[in-house]
C-alpha positions in Angstrom: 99.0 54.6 79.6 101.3 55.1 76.6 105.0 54.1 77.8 106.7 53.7 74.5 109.1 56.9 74.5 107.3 58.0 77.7 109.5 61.7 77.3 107.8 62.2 74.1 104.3 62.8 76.3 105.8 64.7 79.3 104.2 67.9 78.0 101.0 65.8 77.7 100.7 64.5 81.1 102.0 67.7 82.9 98.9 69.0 80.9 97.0 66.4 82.2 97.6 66.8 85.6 96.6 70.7 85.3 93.4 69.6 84.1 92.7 66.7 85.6 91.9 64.7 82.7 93.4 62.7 79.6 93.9 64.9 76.1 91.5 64.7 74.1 92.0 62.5 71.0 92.2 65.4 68.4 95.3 66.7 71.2 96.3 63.0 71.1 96.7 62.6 67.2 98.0 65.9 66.3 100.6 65.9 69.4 101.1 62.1 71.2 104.9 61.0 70.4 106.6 63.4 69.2 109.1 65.8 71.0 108.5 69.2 72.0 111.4 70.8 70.3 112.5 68.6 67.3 115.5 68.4 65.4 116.7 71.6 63.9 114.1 73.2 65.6 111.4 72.4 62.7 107.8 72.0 63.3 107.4 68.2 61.6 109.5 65.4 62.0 111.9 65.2 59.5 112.4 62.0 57.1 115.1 60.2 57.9 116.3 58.5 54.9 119.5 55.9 56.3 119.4 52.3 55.8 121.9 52.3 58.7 123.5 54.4 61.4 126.6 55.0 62.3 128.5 54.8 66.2 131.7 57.5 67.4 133.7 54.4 68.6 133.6 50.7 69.2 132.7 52.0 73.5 129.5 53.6 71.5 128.3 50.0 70.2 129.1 48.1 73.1 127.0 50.7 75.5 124.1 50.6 72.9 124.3 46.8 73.2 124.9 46.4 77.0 123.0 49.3 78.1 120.0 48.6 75.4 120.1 52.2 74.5 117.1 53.7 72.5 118.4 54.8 69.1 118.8 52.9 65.7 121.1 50.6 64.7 120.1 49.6 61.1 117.4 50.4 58.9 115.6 46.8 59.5 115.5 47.2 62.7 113.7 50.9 62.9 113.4 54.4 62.1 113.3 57.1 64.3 110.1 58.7 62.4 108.5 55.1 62.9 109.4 55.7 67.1 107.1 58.7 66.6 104.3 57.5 64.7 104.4 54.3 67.3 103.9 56.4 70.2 101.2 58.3 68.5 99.4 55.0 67.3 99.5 53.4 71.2 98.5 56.5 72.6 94.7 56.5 70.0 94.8 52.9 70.5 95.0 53.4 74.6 98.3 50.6 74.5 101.4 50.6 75.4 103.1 50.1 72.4 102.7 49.9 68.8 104.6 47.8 65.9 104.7 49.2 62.4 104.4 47.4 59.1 104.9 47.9 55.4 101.3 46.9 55.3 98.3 45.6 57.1 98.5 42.1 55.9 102.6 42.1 56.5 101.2 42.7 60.1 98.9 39.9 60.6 101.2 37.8 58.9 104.0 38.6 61.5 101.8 38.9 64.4 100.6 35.0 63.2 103.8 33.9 63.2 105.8 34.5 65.6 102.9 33.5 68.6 102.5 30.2 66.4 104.1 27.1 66.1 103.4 23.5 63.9 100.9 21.7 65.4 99.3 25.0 66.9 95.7 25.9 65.5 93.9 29.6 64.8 90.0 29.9 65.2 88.5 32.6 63.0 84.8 34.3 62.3 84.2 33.5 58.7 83.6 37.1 57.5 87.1 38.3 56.6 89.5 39.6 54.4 89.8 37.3 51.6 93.9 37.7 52.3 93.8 37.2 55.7 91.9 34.0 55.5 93.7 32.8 52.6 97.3 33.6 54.3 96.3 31.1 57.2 94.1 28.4 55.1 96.5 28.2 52.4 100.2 28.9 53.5 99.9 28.4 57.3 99.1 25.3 57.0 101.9 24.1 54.9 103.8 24.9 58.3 101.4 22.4 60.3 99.1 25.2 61.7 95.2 24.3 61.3 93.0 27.1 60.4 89.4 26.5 61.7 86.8 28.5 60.5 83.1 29.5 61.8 80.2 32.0 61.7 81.0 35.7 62.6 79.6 36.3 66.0 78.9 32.8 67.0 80.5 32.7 70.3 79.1 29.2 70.9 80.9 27.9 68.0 84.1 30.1 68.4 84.4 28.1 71.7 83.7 24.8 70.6 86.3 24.9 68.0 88.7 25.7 70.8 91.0 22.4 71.8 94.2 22.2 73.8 96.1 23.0 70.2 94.3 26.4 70.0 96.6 29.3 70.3 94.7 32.2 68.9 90.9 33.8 68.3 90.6 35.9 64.9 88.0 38.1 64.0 87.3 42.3 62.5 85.2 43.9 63.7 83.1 45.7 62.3 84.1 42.4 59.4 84.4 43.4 55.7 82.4 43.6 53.9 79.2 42.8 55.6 80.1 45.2 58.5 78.6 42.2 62.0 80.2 43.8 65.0 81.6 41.5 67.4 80.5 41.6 71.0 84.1 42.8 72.0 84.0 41.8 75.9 82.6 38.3 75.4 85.1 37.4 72.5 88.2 38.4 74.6 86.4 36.5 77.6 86.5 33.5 75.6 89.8 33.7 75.2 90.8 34.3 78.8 88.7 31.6 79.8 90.7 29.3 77.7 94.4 30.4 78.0 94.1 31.7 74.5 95.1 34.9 72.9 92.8 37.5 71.2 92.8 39.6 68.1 90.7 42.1 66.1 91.7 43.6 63.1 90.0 47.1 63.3 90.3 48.7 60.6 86.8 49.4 59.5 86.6 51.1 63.0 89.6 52.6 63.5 90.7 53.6 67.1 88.2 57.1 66.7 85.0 54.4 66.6 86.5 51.7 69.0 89.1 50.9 71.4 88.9 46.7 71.8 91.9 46.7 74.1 89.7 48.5 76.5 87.5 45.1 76.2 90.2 42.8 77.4 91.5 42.1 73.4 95.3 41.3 73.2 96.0 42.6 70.0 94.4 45.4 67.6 95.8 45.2 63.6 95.0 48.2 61.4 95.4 48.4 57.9 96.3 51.9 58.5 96.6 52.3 54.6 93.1 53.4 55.1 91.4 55.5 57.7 94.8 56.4 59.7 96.6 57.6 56.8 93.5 58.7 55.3 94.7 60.0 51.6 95.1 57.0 49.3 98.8 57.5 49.2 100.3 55.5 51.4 100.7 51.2 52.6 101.1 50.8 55.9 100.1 48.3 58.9 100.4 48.5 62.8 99.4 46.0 65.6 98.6 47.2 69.1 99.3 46.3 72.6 100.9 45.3 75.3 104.9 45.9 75.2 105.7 42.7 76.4 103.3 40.6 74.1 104.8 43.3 71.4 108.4 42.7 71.9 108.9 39.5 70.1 106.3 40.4 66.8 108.6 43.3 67.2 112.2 40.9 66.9 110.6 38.9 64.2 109.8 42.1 62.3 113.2 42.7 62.2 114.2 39.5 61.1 111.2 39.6 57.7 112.2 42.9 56.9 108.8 44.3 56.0 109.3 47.8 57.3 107.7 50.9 56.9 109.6 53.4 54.9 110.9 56.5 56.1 108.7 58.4 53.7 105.6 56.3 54.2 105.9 57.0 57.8 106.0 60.9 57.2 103.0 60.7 55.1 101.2 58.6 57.8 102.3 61.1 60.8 100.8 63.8 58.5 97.1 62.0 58.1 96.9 61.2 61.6 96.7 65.0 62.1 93.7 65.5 61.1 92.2 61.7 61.6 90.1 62.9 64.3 88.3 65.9 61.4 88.0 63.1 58.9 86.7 60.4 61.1 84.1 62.8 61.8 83.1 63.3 58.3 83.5 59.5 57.6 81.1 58.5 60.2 78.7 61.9 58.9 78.7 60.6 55.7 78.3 56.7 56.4 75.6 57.3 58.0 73.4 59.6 55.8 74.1 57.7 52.6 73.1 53.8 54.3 70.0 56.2 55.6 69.5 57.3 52.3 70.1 54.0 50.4 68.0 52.1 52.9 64.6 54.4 51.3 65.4 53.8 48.0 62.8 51.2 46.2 66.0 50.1 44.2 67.9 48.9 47.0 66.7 45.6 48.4 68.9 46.0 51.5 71.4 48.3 53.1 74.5 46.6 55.6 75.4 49.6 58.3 75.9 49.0 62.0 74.6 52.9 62.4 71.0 51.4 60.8 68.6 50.4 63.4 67.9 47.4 60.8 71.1 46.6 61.1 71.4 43.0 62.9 74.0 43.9 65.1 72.8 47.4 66.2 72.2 47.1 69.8 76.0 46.0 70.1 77.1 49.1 67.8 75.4 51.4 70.0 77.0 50.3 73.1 80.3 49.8 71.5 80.9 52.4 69.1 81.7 56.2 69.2 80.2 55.9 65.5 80.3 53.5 62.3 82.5 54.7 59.6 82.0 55.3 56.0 82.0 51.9 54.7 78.8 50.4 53.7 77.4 47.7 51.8 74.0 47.5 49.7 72.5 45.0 47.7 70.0 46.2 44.6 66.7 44.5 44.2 66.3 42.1 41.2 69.8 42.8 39.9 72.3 40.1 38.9 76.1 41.1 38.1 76.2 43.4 35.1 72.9 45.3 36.3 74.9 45.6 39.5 78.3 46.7 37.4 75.7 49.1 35.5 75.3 51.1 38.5 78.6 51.1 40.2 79.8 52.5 36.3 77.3 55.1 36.1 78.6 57.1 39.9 80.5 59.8 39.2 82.0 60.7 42.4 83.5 57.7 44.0 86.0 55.9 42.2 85.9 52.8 41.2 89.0 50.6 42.9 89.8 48.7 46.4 90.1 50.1 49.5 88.6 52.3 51.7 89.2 54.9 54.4 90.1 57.8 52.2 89.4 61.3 51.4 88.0 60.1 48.1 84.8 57.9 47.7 85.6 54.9 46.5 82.6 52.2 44.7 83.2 48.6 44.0 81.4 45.2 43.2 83.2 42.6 45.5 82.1 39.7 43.1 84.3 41.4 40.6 86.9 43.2 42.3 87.9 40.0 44.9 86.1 37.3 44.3 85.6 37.1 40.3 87.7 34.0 39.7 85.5 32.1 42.8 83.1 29.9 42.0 79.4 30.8 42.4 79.1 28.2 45.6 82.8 29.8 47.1 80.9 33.0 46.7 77.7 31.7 48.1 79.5 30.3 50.9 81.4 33.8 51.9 78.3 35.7 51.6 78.8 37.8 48.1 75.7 37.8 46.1 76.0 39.1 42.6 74.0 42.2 43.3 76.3 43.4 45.7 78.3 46.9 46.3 80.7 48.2 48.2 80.9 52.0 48.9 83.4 54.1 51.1 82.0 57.2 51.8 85.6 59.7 51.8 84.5 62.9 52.8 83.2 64.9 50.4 79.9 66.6 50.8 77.1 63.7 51.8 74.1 65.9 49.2 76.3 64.9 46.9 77.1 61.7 47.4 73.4 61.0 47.6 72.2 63.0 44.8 75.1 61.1 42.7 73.8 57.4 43.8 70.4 58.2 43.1 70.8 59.2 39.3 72.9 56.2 38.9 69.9 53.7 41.1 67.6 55.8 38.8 69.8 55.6 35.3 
C-alpha cells in the first residue's frame, strides 16, 4: 500500500509474496524506503547537504519539467533523504504518502491552510495542544476562518457544530494532556456523512499504538520530534495520507519553506530504526508507572488509557496495540508549589516539554504552558494546579517507580 517511491520496496514485496504476508513493522522501520544498494555503496543514507541541484543541459530541465521526473530541483522543494524517510513514514502509517515538516506545528499549520479558505470553518475537540488551538483561534481567524470548539469525544456536539461552511474535523488522539481516546471509526464517519474532511494528530500514539487511516481518517499529523525520532535531538513534523489529498499540502510546503533539514532528516531515519524497541519500552513503562501511581495514597488520580479506570478504556482496548509513556496524575490535597515540590524532588526525569524520548521527562502544565492563563482559562482547559505531566523514556520502570515514590513520599 505504500506507492511513494514504489522501487524503494521491491525487495519488500518480493519478500512478501514468498511469505505470503506484509513485513512486520520492526522490518518496516528499519528497511521501508530506502534502496537496496545506496549511493557509494554505504549502509545509511548519506546527508545531502545542497540548497539546490544542478542539470547537464537546458534538454535536462526541460525533461524534468515535461516528463515530471523524480529528482530535486531546489532545496525548498525537497531532499532526497526526506524521499526516504517519506516512504518509510507512509509505509508505519499504512498511506500512500507522507509530507515532511520542520516541525509538527509547521505541519498542521500547512495542512490548515492550504484545504481552507475565508469564510470556511474548522470543528475541534477541546483537549489540544495549546499551539494548535491557538494557531486557529487566534491567527486563522484574522483570515476569515471560524474556529469552533467542543468537548473531546462528544460526537453529538462535533456534529452539531457542523454547517455548510465546515471544511474540517480536528481532534488527537489519545489528546494531551488528559490522554481521552477518540472513537476513531465514528469520528471519520461523521465526517463522510457530511462531505467533510478528517484529521488526528497522533502523536501520543504514534503509528506502533494506532493506525487512524485504517478507520476511514484523511489525515494523520505527528509531531515526530517525539516518539518517531525518539532522542530529544531533533524538530520535525509529517502528515499522512492519501497522495492525491497530499499533493497540494505538499506544493504549498514548498511555497512556506518550512522544510526539514538534510541533517534533521538523517537523525530522524536513524530513530525510526529502532522505533519499534523503544515503542515497546514506552508502552512497558507507561503502563507500570500509571499502575503504580494509581496505588499510591498520594495521588488523588492517575490519567492512562492502559488503566481500567481510565474513562475511555474500552475504546483503548479495541483500538490500541498499547498506550504510550505519557501519563498524567493529579496529587491529593496539593495546590501549585506542593505540586512543583514533587516534580523538583525526581531525579530521573528531567524537568522540560516534550515527550517521546529516551529520557524521562516531568512537568507541571500549569507552569510550563499555561502559567500566564488565568485561573478560569485554566479551569476551562482542564489544568488543575495539582497536576503532572510524566513521559516515561525508557529507562528501567523499578526505577522510575522507586524514584516517584521518594519524591510522593519527600
Amino acid at each position: 500500500r505504500v506507492a511513494a517511491a514504489p522501487q524503494r520496496l521491491v525487495w519488500l514485496f518480493s519478500m512478501n509474496d514468498r511469505k505470503k504476508r506484509k513485513p512486520g513493522f520492526s522490518t518496516l522501520s528499519v528497511h521501508a524506503g530506502e534502496l537496496r544498494q545506496k549511493l557509494g555503496d554505504a549502509l545509511t543514507d548519506p546527508i545531502i547537504s545542497s540548497a539546490t541541484y544542478s542539470f547537464a543541459d537546458t534538454q535536462a530541465v526541460i525533461d524534468y519539467i515535461e516528463q515530471k521526473q523524480t529528482r530535486e530541483e531546489y532545496g525548498r522543494y525537497g531532499n532526497r533523504g526526506e524521499r526516504v524517510v517519506e516512504a518509510k513514514l507512509a509505509a508505519l502509517d499504512c498511506g500512500e504518502d507522507a509530507v515532511l515538516f520542520s516541525s509538527g506545528m509547521a505541519a498542521i499549520v500547512v495542512l490548515l491552510m492550504t484545504r481552507l479558505n475565508s469564510g470556511d470553518e474548522v470543528v475541534f475537540f477541546d483537549e489540544c495542544y495549546h499551539r494548535s488551538r491557538e494557531f486557529c483561534s487566534d491567527h486563522l481567524s484574522r483570515f476569515g476562518v471560524v474556529t469552533h470548539q467542543v468537548s473531546a469525544c462528544d460526537y453529538a456536539a462535533m456534529e452539531d457544530a457542523i454547517t455548510p461552511s465546515t471544511r474540517m474535523l480536528v481532534s488527537e488522539s489519545p489528546t494531551n494532556p488528559h490522554l481521552s481516546i477518540v472513537d476513531l471509526s465514528n469520528f471519520a464517519a461523521i465526517g463522510k456523512k457530511h462531505g467533510v474532511e478528517t484529521l488526528i494528530d497522533a502523536t501520543l500514539a504514534t503509528p506502533f499504538n494506532v493506525q487512524p487511516l485504517g478507520h476511514g481518517v484523511d489525515y494523520v499529523l505527528h509531531s515526530a520530534t517525539k516518539y518517531l525520532g525518539g532522542h530529544n535531538d531533533l524538530l520535525a513534523g509529517v502528515i499522512v495520507g492519501s497522495r492525491e489529498k497530499l499533493e497540494a499540502v505538499r506544493y504549498l510546503r514548498g511555497i512556506m519553506g518550512p522544510v526539514i533539514s538534510p541533517h534533521s532528516t538523517y537523525l530522524l531515519q536513524r530513530g525510526l530504526k529502532t522505533f519499534d524497541l523503544r515503542m515497546r519500552r514506552h508502552n512497558e513503562n507507561g503502563l507500570a508507572v500509571a499502575r503504580f501511581l494509581e496505588g499510591h495514597e498520594r495521588v488523588e488520580k492517575v490519567l492512562y488509557p492502559g488503566l481500567p479506570s481510565h474513562q475511555y478504556y474500552d475504546i483503548a482496548q479495541d483500538t490500541m496495540e498499547g498506550y504510550g509513556g505519557l501519563l498524567t496524575f493529579l496529587v491529593k490535597d496539593a495546590d501549585w508549589r506542593q505540586t512543583a515540590d514533587i516534580v523538583d524532588a525526581v531525579q530521573i526525569p528531567r524537568i522540560a516539554p516534550s515527550l517521546g524520548g529516551v529520557e524521562s521527562l516531568i512537568e507541571q502544565p500549569l507552569v510550563i504552558s499555561y502559567f500566564e492563563c488565568t485561573p478560569e482559562e485554566r479551569e476551562a482547559y482542564g489544568i488543575p494546579d495539582n497536576m503532572i505531566r510524566l513521559s516515561c523514556g525508557i529507562e528501567d520502570s523499578q526505577d522510575l517507580i522507586d524514584d516517584l515514590r521518594q519524591a510522593l513520599e519527600k
